[in-house]
C-alpha positions, 0 to 999 in steps of 0.5 A: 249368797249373791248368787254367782255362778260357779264353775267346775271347780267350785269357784266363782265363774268371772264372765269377761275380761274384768272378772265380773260374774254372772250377777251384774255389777258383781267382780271377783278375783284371787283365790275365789275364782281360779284353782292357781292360788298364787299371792301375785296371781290374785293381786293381778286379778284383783287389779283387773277387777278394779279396772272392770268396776272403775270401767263400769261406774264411769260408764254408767254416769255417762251412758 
């Protein structure tokens, strides 16, 4: 519904180190975007995506 980009798979294509997607300031992570649907690997890619947005609203009252 927000437009994201999906991949071969189905899944939400994440565009950057941070798991953003196409949609600017959209993250994802965990089962929604990789085929390997694993409890750790989802907590991994939810602590990235985490780091990427936190990234991205300190830069935003900065720039």
């Amino acid at each position: 519904k927000l437009g994201c980009e999906l991949n071969e798979f189905n899944l939400i294509k994440t565009t950057n180190v941070f798991n953003e997607t196409s949609v600017k300031g959209v993250y994802a992570a965990g089962d929604i975007t990789s085929p390997m649907q694993v409890i750790a690997a989802a907590v991994f890619q939810g602590s990235v995506a985490a780091g990427g947005l936190n990234h991205s609203l300190i830069m935003e009252d900065f720039v």
